[in-house]
C-alpha positions in Angstrom: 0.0 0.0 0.0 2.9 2.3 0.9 3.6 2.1 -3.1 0.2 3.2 -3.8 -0.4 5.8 -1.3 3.0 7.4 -2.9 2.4 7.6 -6.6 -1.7 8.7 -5.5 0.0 12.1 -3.7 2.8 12.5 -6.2 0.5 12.4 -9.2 -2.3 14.4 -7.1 0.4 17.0 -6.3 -1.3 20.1 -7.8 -4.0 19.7 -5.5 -2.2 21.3 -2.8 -3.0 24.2 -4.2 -6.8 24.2 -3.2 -6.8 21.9 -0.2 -4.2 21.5 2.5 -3.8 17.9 3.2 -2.4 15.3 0.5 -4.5 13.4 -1.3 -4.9 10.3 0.2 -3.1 7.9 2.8 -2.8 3.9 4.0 -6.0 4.1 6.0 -8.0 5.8 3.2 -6.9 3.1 1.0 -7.4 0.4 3.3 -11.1 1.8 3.1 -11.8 1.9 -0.5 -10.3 -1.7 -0.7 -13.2 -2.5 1.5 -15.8 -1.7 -1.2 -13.7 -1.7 -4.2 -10.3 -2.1 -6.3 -7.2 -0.9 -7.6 -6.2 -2.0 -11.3 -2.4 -1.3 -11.0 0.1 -1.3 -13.7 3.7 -1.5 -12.6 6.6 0.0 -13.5 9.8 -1.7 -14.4 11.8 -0.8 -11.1 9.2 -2.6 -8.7 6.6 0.4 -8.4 3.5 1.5 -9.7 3.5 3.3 -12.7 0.0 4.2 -12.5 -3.7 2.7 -11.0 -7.4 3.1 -11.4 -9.8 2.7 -8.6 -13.2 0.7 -9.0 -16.2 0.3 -7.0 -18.7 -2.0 -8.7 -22.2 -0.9 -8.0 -24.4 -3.4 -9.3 -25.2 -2.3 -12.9 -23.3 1.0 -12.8 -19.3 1.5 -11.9 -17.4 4.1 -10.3 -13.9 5.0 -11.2 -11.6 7.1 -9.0 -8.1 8.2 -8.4 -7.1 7.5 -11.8 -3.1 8.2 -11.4 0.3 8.0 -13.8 3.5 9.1 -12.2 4.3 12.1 -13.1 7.7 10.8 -14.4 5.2 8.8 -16.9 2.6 10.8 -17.9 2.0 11.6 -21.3 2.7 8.3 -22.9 -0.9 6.8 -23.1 -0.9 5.2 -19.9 -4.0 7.0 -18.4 -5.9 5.7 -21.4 -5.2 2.4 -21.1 -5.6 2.2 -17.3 -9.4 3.7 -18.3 -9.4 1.2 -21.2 -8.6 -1.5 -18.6 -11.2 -0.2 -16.0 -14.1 -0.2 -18.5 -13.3 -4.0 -19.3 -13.1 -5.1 -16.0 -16.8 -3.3 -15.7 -17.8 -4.6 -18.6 -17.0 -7.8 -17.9 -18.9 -7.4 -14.3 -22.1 -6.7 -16.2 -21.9 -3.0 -15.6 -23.4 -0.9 -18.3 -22.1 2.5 -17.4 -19.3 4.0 -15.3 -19.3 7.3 -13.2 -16.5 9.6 -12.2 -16.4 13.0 -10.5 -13.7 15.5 -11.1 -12.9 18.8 -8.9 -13.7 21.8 -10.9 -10.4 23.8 -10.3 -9.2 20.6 -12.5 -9.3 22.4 -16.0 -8.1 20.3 -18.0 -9.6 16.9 -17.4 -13.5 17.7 -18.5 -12.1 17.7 -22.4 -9.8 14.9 -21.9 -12.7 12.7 -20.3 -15.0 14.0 -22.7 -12.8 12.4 -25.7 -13.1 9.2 -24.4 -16.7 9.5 -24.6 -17.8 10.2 -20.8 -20.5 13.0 -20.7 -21.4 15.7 -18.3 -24.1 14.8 -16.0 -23.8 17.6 -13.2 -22.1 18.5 -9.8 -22.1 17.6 -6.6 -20.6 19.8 -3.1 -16.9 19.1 -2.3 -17.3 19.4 1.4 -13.5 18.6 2.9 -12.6 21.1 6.4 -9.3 21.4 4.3 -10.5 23.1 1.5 -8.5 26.4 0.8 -10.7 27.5 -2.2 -14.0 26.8 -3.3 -14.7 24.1 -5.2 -17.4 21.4 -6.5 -17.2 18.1 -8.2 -18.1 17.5 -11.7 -20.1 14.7 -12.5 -19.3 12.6 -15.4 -21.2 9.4 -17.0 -20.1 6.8 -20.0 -21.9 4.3 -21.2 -20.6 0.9 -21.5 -21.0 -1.7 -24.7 -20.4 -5.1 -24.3 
């Protein structure tokens, strides 16, 4: 978990910048595992290169924390971590995944829009740490078989 927790603040980094904490830790994790999973691919010294979380919720998915190192990023690797996300959904029976997105985050609304997710409004971003306003986009793709 260590591993994971790592890449998760490196790649979250920027987020500093409207909420004082980093973006996730062991216990957090250990939570999430609870109720979902992390698709992990790994990187050729031991690490993790990047991950996905997903929570299977009956005939819908949720992805989160969708992370490339920083070192990595840029090279396709987000896209196939969604790519292998969607499968894995697919292959659960889910017809749709959901993902929300903080609205300071600019730029990933147009990249998640490429891949065929759609807008499907907000929802409040309530965190005592927050040093700027800020709400969550809410995104929606539907899945094919």
């Amino acid at each position: 978990m260590p591993k994971l927790v790592a890449l998760l603040n490196a790649a979250f980094a920027m987020e500093r910048a409207f909420i004082d904490r980093e973006r996730t830790s062991d216990e957090e994790i250990a939570q999430l595992l609870r109720s979902g999973m992390f698709l992990i691919a790994d990187d050729e010294q031991g690490g993790v290169a990047a991950c996905a979380y997903l929570e299977l919720r009956g005939r819908r998915a949720y992805m989160g924390m969708l992370a490339v190192d920083p070192r990595l990023q840029g090279r396709g690797l987000g896209r196939r971590m969604i790519a292998a996300v969607e499968n894995r959904a697919t292959s659960a029976g889910c017809s749709g995944i959901d993902i929300k997105i903080v609205d300071r985050r600019v730029e990933l609304p147009p990249l998640y829009r490429a891949l065929g997710f759609k807008d499907n409004g907000t929802s409040p971003f309530d965190d005592p740490l927050l040093t700027k306003p800020c709400h969550f986009l809410l995104m929606s793709k539907e899945l094919t078989p």
